[in-house]
Structures are given as structure tokens and as C-alpha cells.
C-alpha positions as CSV (number, residue, x, y, z in Angstrom):
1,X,0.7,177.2,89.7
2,X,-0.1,178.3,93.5
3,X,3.9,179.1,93.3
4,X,3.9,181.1,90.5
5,X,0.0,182.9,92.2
6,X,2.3,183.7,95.3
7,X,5.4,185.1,93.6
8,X,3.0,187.4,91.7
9,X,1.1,188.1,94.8
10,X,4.2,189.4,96.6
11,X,5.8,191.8,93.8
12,X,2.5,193.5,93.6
13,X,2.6,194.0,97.4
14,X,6.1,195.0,97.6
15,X,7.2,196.9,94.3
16,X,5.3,200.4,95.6
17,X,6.7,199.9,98.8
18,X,10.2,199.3,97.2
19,X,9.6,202.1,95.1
20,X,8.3,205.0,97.6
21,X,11.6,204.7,99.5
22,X,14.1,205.3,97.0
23,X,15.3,209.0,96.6
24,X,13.9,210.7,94.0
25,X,16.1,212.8,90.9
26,X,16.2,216.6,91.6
27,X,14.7,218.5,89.7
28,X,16.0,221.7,87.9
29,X,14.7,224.9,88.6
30,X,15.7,228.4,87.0
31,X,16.5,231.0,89.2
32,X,13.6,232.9,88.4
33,X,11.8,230.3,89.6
34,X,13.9,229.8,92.8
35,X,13.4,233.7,93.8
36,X,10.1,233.5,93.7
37,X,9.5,230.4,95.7
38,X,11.9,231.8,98.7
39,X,8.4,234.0,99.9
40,X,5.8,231.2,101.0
41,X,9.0,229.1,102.3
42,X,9.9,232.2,104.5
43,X,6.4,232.4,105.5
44,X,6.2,228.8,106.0
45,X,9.2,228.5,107.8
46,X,7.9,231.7,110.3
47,X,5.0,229.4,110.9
48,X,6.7,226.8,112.3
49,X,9.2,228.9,114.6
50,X,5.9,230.2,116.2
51,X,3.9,227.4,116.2
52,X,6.9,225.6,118.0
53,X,7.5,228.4,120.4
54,X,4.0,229.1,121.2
55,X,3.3,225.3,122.1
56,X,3.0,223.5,126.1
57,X,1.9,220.3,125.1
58,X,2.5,217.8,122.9
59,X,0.8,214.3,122.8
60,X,1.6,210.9,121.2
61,X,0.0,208.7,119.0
62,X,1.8,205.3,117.8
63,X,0.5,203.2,115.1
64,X,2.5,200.8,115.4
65,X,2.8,198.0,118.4
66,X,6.6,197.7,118.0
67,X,6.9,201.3,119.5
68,X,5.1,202.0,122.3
69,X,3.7,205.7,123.7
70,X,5.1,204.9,126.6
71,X,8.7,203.6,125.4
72,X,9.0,207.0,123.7
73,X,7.6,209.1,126.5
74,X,9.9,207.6,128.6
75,X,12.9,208.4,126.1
76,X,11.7,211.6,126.1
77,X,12.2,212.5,129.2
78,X,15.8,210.9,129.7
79,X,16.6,213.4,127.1
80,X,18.7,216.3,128.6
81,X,17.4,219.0,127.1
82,X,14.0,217.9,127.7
83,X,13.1,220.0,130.8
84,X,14.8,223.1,129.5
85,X,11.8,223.1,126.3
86,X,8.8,223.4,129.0
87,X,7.1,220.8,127.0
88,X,4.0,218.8,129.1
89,X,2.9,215.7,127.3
90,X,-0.8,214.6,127.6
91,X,-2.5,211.7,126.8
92,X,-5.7,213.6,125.4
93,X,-5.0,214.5,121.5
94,X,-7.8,217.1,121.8
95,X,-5.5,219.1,124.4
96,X,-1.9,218.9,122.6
97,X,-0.4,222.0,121.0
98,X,2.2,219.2,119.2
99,X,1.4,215.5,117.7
100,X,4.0,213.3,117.2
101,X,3.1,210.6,115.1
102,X,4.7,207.1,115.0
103,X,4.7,204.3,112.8
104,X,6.6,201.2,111.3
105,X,7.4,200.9,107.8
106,X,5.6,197.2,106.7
107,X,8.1,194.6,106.5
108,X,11.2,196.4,107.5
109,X,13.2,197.8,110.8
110,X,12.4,201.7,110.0
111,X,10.5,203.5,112.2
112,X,8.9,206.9,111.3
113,X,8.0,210.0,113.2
114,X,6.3,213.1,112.1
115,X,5.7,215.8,114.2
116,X,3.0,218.3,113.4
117,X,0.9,221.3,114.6
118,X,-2.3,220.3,116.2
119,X,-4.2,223.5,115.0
120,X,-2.5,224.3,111.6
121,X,-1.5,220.3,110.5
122,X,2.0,222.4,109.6
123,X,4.6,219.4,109.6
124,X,7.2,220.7,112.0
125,X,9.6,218.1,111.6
126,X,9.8,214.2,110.5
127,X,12.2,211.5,110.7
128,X,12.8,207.9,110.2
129,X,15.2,205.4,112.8
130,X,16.0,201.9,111.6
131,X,16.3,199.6,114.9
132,X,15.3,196.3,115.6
133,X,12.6,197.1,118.1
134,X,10.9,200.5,119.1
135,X,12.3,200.2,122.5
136,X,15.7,200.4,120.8
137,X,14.4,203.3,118.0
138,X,12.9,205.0,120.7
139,X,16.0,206.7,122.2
140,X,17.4,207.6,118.5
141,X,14.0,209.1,117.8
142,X,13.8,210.8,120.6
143,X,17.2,212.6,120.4
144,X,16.0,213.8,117.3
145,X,12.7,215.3,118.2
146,X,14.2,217.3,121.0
147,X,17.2,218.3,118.4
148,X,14.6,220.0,116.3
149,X,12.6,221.2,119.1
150,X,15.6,222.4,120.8
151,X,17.2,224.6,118.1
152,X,13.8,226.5,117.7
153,X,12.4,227.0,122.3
154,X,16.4,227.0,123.2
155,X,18.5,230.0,122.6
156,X,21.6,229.5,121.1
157,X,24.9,229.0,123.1
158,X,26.9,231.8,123.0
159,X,30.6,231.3,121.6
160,X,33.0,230.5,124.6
161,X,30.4,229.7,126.9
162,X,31.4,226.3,126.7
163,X,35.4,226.4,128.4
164,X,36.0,225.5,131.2
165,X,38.4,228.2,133.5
């Protein structure tokens, strides 16, 4: 019976969380529909360009104990392109321009990021790293923050910049 009471136990614990990570079916949209849903996503995307541009701090906050603020501060700044963005991270949340959220999925190796606009709450970008540990997620995660920070504060390398003589 206390089998059985356990079994039960579980599958209501871990069916949503099954569940909430599968991909979900697109959905079909008319054209119509399409065309007018391209304004508030240019809009929308204009407010993240600026509020990416216009920021000089960012601050972390980890909800997790498997990942560290300091493990992915410290990846931060091994990053190469970190410098060149002009980004200062602070400890005080109040202070921060940027918050970059991080957390562990329950039960599983994936560890999640979402980075955000203090003043707005805009979602800037948001990712997921599956590693053992957050020491070892850290770096991963870390590439891939300054990736999307970098293609919005850098400009672009020109075409044949990159030859040598």
C-alpha cells in the first residue's frame, strides 16, 4: 500500500514537470493575422535594442546552490568580449540596469538563465545549459549571455576585416 502511495506521489510531482518541457505544436496563423502582429514585435524588439544599449550594470541573482553568483561572474569575465560591452556588475539589485536570473530545473542537469530589464521587466534574452554542475554550466551560459549582449552594444565586423595580409 505505502508502494503504491509513493508511486502516485511521484507521477503527480513529476508529470507537470515532464510536461512543461516538451515543445509545444505551432500554431497556424493567417497572414492577416501575421501582418498585424509584426507592429508591437517591432516595437518590442526596439525596446530591447535600447534598453540593452542604454544599460552599465547588470547584477546577478542565483536561485539555485549548484550555480554560484560568483562561478558565473567569474565566467563572465573570462569571456572575450566581455570588456569591449562596458558592462559593470554590482552586487546591489536596486542599482543594476540588467538582471540575470539563474536557476536549476528540479531533478534534472538544466540550468536556466533569463536576462531582463531592471526598469521595464522586458525579457532580453533567456537560455537553458544542461551540465552536471553550475561551475561546469557556467562557462556555456556565459558564452551565451555575452553572445546576445554582443550582437546588440558591439558593432558588427565589417566583411574582410578578418584576413590576415
Amino acid at each position: 500500500m505505502n508502494r503504491l502511495l509513493i508511486q502516485a506521489a511521484l507521477c503527480v510531482i513529476l508529470c507537470p514537470l515532464l510536461t512543461a518541457q516538451q515543445p509545444g505544436q505551432p500554431s497556424s496563423t493567417t497572414e492577416t493575422a501575421q501582418s498585424a502582429a509584426d507592429v508591437p514585435q517591432s516595437s518590442a524588439g526596439s525596446q530591447r535594442i535600447q534598453a540593452i544599449k542604454n544599460a552599465r550594470t547588470i547584477c546577478i541573482d542565483s536561485e539555485t546552490a549548484f550555480l554560484t553568483v560568483s562561478t558565473l561572474d567569474r565566467a563572465l569575465m573570462k569571456q572575450k568580449n566581455w570588456e569591449m560591452l562596458g558592462l559593470n556588475i554590482v552586487n546591489d539589485p536596486h542599482g543594476a540596469d540588467l538582471e540575470i536570473q539563474v536557476n536549476r530545473v528540479v531533478f534534472t542537469h538544466i540550468h536556466t538563465y533569463i536576462l531582463t530589464d531592471k526598469a521595464t521587466g522586458i525579457v532580453l534574452a533567456s537560455g537553458r545549459v544542461r551540465a552536471f554542475d553550475g561551475v561546469i554550466a557556467a562557462g556555456p551560459m556565459a558564452e551565451q549571455i555575452v553572445k546576445a549582449l554582443s550582437a546588440t552594444r558591439l558593432p558588427a565586423p565589417t566583411p574582410g576585416s578578418d584576413r590576415g595580409i
